[in-house]
C-alpha positions, 0 to 999 in steps of 0.5 A, spaced: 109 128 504 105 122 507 106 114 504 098 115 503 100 120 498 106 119 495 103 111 493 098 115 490 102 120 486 107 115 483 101 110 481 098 116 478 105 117 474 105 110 472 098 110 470 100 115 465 105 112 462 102 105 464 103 102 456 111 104 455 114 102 462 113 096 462 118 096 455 123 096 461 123 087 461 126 088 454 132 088 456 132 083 461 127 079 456 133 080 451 137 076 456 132 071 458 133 069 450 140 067 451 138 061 455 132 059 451 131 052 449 127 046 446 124 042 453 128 035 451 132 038 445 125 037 441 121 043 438 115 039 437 115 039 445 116 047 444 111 049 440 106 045 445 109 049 450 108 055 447 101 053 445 099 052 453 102 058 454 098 061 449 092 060 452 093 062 458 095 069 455 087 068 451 084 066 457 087 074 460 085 076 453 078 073 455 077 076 462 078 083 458 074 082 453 068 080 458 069 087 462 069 091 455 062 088 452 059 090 459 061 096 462 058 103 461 061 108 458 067 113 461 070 107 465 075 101 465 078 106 458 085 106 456 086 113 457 092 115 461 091 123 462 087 121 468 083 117 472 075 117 469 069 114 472 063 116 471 060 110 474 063 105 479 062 098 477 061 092 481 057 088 478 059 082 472 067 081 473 068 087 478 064 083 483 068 077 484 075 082 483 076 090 484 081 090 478 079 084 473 082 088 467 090 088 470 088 082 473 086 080 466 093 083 463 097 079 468 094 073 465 097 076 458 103 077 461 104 071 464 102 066 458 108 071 455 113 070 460 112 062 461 113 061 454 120 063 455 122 057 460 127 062 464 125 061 471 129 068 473 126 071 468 119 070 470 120 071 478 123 078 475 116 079 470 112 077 476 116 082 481 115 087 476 108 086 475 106 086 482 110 092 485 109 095 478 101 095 478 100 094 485 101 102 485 097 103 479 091 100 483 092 104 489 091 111 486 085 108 483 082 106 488 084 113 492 081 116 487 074 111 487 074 113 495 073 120 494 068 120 489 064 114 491 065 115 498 061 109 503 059 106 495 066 105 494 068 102 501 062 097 501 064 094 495 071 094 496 071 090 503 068 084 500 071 084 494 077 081 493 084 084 489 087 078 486 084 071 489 077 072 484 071 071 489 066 067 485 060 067 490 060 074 490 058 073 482 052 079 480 049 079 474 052 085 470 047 091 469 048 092 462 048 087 457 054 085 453 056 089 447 060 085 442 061 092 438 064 095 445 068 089 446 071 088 439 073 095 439 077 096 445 080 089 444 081 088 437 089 090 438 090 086 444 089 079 440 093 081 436 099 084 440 099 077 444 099 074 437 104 077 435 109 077 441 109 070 441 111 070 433 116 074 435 118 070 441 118 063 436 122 066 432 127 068 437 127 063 440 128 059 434 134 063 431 137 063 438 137 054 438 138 053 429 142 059 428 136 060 422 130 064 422 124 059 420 117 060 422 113 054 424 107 053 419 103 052 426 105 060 429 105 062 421 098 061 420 095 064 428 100 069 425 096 070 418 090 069 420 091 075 427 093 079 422 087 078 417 082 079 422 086 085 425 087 089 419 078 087 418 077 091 424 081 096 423 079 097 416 071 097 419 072 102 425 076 108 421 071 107 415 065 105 416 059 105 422 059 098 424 061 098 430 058 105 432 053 104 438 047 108 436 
């Protein structure tokens, strides 16, 4: 078998399994935990560390959330059977990348990683990350290649994949939907909120020996949930966030 087809084949494995695999780091992060420490000895300078990281993780979360309220239905979805675009999308953040929601994912991912300040683990979580998703994005585009044909190559040849290219910006065809973007991102806020909570905690138990929850980490903690169990609530029970 061809590389060409083997890259797709292993991409199309990974995209189906593409929410589980990544569970693999928690060896490796439960590792990093050992060497965990307050920069300075202080944990003040360690909750704004975290704090910055955060937001890196929310400007990630931003990116998708900008995809998701523009984007028409049948594309950029969260299924992992198979590939589905019933519509190639190269307008809003699709003109300046080719994968901004893995683009937005790596962002998420990052702002976790560096919350932890172990330099090996983050090479590790970057390596990972780009030998992991590189292949995912392949069979993608092999499977945009063969359904849009030219319509995708000339696209694909002024986009970029990771360097965002800011002056091929296109307005987006659809007008952003909030309901959209509240239901496909909803959990996605409060998976971030909660990985840094479960790191906070770690890492405190890992330098005090104790488990404390910072009053700062407490309240985004109460305050994720809250919203979480809102939106959730809404969506099983009511037509709210139903487009009509």
């Amino acid at each position: 078998m061809a590389l060409r087809e083997d890259l797709e084949r292993y991409g199309n494995f990974l995209f189906r399994w593409r929410s589980y695999l990544p569970l693999f780091m928690v060896v490796f992060f439960v590792m990093a935990l050992k060497d965990f420490h307050y920069p300075a000895d202080e944990h003040i300078f360690d909750l704004v560390w975290e704090l910055a990281c955060f937001v890196i993780s929310l400007a990630g979360l931003a990116v998708r959330i900008k995809v998701a309220g523009h984007v028409p239905k049948g594309t950029s979805g969260r299924n992992t059977k198979e590939q589905v675009a019933d519509h190639l999308n190269t307008t809003g953040m699709y003109s300046i990348w080719r994968h901004p929601l893995y683009m937005g994912n790596f962002l998420i991912w990052l702002g976790i990683v560096l919350s932890l300040r172990v330099l090996w683990f983050g090479v590790i979580s970057v390596l990972f990350f780009w030998a992991y998703y590189i292949r995912i994005m392949f069979a993608e585009e092999e499977y945009l290649r063969k359904k849009y044909a030219d319509m995708f190559l000339n696209w694909a040849n002024k986009t970029p994949i990771f360097i965002p290219r800011f002056k091929n910006w296109r307005k987006p065809d659809l007008p952003f939907s909030v309901k959209n973007a509240v239901k496909r991102e909803y959990s996605s806020l409060f998976a971030i909120i909660a990985a840094f909570m479960t790191i906070e905690l770690l890492g405190d138990f890992m330098v005090q020996k104790k488990i404390e929850v910072d009053k700062v980490w407490g309240i985004i903690f109460t305050v994720g949930l809250i919203i979480y169990l809102i939106i959730r609530f809404i969506r099983k029970h009511t037509d709210l966030l139903k487009n009509r």
